[in-house]
MITI-375014 format. One line per 10 residues: number of its first residue (from 1); for each residue x, y, z of N, C-alpha, C. Coordinates in pm, 1 decimal, padded with zeros to 6 digits. Layout:
N
NUM	X/Y/Z/X/Y/Z/X/Y/Z; ...
END
This chain:
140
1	-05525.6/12131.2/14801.2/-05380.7/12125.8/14814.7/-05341.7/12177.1/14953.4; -05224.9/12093.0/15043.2/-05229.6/12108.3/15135.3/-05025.0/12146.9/15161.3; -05019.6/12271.2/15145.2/-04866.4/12300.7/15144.3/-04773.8/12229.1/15055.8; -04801.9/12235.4/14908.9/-04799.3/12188.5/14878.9/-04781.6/12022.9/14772.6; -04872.1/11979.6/14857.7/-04948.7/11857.8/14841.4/-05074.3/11870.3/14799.6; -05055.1/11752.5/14684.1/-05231.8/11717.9/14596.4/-05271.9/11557.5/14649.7; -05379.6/11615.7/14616.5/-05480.5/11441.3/14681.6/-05405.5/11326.3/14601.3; -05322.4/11360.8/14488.2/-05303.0/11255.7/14404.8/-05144.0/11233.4/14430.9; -05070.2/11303.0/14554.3/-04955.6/11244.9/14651.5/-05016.2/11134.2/14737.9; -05134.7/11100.9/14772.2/-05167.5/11047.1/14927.9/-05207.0/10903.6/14779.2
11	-05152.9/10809.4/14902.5/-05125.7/10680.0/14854.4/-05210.1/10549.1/14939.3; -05308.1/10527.9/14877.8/-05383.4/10411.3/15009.3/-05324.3/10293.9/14987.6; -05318.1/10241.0/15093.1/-05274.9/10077.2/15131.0/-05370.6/10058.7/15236.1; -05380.8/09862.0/15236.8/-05404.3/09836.3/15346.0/-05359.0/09784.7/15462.7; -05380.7/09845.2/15550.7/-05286.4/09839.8/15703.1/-05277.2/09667.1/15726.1; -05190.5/09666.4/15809.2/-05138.1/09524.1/15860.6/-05084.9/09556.7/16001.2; -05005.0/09502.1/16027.6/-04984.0/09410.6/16203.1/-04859.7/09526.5/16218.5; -04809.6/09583.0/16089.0/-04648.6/09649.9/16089.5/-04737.6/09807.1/16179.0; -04800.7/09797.0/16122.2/-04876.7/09963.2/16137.5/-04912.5/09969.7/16312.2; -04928.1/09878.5/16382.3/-05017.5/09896.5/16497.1/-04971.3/10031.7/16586.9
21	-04856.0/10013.8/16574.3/-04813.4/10112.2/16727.0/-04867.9/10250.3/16622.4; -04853.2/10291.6/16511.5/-04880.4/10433.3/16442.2/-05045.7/10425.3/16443.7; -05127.0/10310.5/16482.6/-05279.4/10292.5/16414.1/-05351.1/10331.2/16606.6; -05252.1/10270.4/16704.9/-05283.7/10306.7/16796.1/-05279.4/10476.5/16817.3; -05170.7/10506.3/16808.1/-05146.6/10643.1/16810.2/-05215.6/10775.0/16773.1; -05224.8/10704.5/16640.8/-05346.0/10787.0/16567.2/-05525.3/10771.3/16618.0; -05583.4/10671.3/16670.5/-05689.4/10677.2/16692.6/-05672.5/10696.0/16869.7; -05548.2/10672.5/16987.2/-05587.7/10805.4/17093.4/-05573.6/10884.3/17082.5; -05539.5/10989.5/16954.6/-05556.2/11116.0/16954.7/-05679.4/11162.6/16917.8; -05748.5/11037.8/16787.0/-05893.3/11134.7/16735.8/-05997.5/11088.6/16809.4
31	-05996.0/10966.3/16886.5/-06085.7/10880.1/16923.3/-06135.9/10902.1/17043.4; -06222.2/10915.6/17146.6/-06216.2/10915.8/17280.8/-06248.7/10787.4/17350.8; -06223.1/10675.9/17239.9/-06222.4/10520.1/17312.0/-06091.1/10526.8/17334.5; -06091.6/10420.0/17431.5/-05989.4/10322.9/17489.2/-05989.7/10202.4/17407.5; -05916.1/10167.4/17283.9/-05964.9/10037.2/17216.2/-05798.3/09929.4/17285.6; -05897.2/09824.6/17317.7/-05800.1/09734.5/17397.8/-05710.2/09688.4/17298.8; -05612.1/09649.9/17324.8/-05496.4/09546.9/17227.7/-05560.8/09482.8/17177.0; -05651.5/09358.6/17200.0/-05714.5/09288.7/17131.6/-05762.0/09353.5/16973.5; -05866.2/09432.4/16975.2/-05879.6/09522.3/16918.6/-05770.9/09583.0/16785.3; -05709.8/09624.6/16804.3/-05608.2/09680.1/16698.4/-05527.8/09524.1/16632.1
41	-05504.3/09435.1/16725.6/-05464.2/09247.8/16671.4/-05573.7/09209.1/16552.8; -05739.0/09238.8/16565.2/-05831.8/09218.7/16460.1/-05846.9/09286.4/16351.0; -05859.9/09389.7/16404.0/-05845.9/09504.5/16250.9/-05756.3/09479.3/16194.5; -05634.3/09477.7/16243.6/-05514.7/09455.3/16154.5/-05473.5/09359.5/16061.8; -05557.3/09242.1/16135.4/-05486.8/09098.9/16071.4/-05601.1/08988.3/16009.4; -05740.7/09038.9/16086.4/-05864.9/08928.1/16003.8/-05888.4/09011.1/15937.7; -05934.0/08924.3/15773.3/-06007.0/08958.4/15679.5/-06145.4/08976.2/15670.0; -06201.0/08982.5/15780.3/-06316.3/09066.0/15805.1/-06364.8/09177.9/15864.3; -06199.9/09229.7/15875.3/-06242.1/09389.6/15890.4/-06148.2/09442.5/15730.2; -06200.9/09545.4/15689.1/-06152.2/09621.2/15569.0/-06070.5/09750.1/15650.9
51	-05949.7/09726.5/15643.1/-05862.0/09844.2/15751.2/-05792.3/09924.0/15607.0; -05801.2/09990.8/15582.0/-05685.8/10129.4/15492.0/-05676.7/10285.1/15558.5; -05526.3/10269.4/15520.2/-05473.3/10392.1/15529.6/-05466.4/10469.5/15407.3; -05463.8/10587.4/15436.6/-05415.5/10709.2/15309.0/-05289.6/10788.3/15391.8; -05165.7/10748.1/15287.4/-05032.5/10758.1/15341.1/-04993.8/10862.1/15252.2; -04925.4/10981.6/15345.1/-04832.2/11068.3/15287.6/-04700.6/11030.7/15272.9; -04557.2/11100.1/15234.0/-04439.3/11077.2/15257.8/-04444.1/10941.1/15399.8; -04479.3/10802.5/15297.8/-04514.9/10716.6/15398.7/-04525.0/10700.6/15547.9; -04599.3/10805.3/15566.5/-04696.3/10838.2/15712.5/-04840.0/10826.1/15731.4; -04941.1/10756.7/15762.3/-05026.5/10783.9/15781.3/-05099.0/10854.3/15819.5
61	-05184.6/10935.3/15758.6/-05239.7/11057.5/15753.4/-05369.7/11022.7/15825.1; -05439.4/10909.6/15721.5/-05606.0/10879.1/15768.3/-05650.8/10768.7/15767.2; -05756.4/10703.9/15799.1/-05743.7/10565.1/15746.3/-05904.3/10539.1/15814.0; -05942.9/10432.8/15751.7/-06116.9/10368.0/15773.8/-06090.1/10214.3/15815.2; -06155.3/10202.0/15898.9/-06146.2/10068.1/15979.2/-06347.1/10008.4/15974.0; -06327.9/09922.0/15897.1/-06504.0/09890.8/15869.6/-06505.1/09726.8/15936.4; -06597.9/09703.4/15960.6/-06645.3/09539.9/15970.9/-06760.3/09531.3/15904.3; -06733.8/09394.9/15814.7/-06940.5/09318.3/15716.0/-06917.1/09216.6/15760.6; -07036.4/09242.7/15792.2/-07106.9/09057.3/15828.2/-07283.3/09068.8/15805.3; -07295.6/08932.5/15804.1/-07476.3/08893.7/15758.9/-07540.6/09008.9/15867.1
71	-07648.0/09026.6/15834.5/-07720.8/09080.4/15911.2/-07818.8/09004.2/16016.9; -07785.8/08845.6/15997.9/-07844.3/08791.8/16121.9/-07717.8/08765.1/16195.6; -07602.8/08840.7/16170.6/-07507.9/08861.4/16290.3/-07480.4/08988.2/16341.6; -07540.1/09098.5/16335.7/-07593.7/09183.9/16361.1/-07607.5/09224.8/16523.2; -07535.7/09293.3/16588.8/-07590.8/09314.0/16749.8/-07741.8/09379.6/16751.4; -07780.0/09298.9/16859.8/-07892.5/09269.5/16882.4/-07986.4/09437.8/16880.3; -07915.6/09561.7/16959.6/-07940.3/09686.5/16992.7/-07928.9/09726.4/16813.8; -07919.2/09693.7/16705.5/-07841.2/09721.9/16590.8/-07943.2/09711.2/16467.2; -08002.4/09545.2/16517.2/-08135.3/09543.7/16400.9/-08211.2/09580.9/16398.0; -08287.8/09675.5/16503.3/-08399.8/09735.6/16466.3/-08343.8/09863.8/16312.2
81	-08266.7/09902.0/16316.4/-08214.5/09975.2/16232.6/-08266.0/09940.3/16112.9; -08202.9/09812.1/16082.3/-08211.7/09716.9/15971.1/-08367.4/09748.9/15870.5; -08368.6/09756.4/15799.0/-08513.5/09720.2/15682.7/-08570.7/09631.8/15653.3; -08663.9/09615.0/15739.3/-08733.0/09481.4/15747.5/-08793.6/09365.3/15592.8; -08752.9/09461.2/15496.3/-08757.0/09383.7/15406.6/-08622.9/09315.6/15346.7; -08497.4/09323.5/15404.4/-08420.5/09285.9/15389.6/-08396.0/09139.2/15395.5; -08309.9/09090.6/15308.5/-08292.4/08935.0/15340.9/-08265.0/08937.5/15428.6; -08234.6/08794.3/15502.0/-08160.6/08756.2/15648.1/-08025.6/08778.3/15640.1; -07956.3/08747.8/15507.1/-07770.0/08696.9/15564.3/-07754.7/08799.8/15398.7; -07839.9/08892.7/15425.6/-07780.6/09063.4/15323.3/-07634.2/09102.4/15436.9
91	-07530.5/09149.2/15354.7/-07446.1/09226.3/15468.6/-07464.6/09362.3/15549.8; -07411.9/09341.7/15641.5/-07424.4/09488.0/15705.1/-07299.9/09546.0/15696.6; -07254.1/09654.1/15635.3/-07102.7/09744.7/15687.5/-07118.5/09812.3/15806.5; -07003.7/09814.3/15912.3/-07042.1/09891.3/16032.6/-06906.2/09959.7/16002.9; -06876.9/10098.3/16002.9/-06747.5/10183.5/16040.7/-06756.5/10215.8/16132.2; -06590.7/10140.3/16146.1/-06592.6/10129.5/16299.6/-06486.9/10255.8/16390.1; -06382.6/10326.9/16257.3/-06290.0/10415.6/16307.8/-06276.0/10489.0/16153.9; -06306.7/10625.4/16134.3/-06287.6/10701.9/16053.5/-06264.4/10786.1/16043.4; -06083.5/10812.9/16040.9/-06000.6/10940.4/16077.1/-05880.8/10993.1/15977.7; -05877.8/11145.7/15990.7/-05746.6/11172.5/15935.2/-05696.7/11317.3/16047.9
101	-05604.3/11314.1/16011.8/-05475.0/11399.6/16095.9/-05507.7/11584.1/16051.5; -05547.1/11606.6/16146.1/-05569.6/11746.0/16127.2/-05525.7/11823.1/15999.5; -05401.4/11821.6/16027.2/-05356.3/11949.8/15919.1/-05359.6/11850.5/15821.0; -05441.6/11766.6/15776.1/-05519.1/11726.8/15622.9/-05676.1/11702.0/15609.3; -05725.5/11741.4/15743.5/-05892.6/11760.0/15715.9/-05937.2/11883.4/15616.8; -06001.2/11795.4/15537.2/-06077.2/11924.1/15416.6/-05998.9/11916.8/15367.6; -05954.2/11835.4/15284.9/-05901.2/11762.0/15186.0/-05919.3/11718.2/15078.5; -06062.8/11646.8/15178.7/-06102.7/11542.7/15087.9/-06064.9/11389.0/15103.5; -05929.2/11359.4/15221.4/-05948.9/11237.9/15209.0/-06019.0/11115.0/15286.9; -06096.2/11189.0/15371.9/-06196.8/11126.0/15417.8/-06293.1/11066.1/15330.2
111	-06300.5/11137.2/15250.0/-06406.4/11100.6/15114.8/-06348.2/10992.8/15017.0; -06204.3/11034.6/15019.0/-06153.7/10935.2/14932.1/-06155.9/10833.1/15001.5; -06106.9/10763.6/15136.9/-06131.5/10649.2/15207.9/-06251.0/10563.0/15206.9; -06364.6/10652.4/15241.1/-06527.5/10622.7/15248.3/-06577.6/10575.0/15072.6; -06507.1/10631.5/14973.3/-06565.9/10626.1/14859.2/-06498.3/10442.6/14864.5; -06347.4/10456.0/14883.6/-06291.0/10346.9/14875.6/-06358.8/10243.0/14898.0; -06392.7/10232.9/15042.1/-06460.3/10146.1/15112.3/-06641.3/10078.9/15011.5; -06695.7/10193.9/14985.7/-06798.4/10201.7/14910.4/-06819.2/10103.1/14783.7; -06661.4/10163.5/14695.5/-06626.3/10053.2/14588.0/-06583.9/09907.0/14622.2; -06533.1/09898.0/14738.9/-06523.1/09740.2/14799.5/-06624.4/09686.1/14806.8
121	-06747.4/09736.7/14861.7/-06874.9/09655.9/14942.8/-06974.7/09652.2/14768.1; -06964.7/09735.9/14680.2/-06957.8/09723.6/14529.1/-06945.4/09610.3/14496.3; -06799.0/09574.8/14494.7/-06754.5/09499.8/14427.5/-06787.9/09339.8/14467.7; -06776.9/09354.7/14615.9/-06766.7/09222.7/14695.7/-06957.5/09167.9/14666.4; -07064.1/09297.6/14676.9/-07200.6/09264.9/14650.1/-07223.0/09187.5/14523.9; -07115.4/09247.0/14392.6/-07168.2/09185.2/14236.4/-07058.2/09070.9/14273.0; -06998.6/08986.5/14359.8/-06930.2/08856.1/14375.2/-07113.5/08782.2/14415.6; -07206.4/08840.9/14495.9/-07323.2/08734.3/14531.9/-07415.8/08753.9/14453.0; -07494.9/08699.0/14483.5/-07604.7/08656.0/14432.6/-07706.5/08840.6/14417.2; -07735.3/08815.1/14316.4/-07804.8/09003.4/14280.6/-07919.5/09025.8/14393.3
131	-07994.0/08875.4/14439.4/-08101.7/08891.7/14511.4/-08077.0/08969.3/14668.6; -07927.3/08965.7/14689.7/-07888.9/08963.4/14811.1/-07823.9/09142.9/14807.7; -07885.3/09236.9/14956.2/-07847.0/09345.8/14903.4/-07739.0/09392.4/15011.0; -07664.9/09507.7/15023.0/-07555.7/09534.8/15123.6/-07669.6/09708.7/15219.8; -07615.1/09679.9/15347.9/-07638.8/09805.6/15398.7/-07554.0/09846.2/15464.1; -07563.6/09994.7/15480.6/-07443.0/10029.8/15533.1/-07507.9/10115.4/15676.7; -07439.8/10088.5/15778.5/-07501.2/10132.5/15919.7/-07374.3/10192.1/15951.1; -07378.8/10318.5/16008.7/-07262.0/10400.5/16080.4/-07278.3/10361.1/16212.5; -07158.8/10300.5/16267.8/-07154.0/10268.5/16392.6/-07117.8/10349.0/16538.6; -07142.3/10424.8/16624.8/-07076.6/10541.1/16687.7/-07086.9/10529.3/16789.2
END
């Protein structure tokens, strides 16, 4: 509980195109990239990045920015990582921005975001084929 606030005030959605100028904001403060415009236009709006926020008194507090794709799309510096017994076109998750706002670290909702994310790549794995498996690579 954070002055109080319980984990079960913070409300996830997923971000869109409305959020950018608050999504910029928030990652030059935690981030020490420079992420170009381009950049915040993709996360926001293709469905192949998984972007959520965890919103207080509708503010964004924290939020996980992931990309999946096959693992023979994979950067090249990236597959040695990979498990060579893996299928070819298994997914890879890469997180790509995973932040929350100080005065709510140790919380917990970092965990709640990451778990989030977790139950997506879950869910989206039992949509394929069982033979086919998901990995998850932290990207940094």
């Amino acid at each position: 509980m954070l002055d109080g606030m319980h984990l079960s005030d913070v409300v996830f959605r997923f971000l869109s195109l409305c959020d950018i100028e608050e999504v910029k904001a928030l990652c030059k403060l935690w981030f020490p990239l420079d992420y170009p415009n381009t950049w915040y236009n993709d996360v926001l709006s293709n469905p192949q990045f998984f972007s959520l926020a965890a919103c207080h008194s509708n503010n964004i507090i924290g939020l996980i920015v992931a990309e999946i794709k096959e693992a023979s799309r994979v950067n090249e510096e990236d597959s040695s990582l990979l498990d060579y017994g893996l299928i070819y076109n298994a997914d890879v998750a890469y997180i790509l921005a995973l932040g929350v706002m100080e005065e709510y670290r140790r919380c917990g909702i970092a965990s709640l975001l990451l778990d989030t994310f977790l139950r997506h790549l879950t869910a989206q794995e039992m949509k394929k084929d069982a033979c086919i498996s998901s990995v998850l690579l932290l990207h940094w």
